[in-house]
Steps between C-alpha positions, in 0.01 A plus 500: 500500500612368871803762548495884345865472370693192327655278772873458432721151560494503846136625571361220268685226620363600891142523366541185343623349812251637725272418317585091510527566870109566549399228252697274707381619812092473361677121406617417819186665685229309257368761335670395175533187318792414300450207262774424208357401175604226260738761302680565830357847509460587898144664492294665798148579595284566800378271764163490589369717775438141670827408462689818706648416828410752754773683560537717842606873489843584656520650867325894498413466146114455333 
């Protein structure tokens, strides 16, 4: 269990969409690979250590 109490409406539909926002983000960085399969199904998985872009920390942050 993720969250001590039942998420109402609202709660779930902001998890849900925070959630798509880091997948995207890992898409759009490298880090995942999004492939769509011959039943249309939109399916993800890793990329390869080899395959990640370096990516440069922001200004003052590690």
């Amino acid at each position: 269990m993720l969250f001590p109490q039942a998420l109402d409406a609202h709660q779930t539909a902001f998890a849900v969409g925070e959630t798509l926002a880091h997948v995207n983000r890992l898409v759009a960085e490298g880090r995942l690979s999004r492939d769509e399969g011959p039943d249309g199904l939109c399916r993800l998985r890793p990329a390869t250590a080899a395959q990640w872009p370096v990516l440069r920390c922001a200004a003052g942050r590690a």
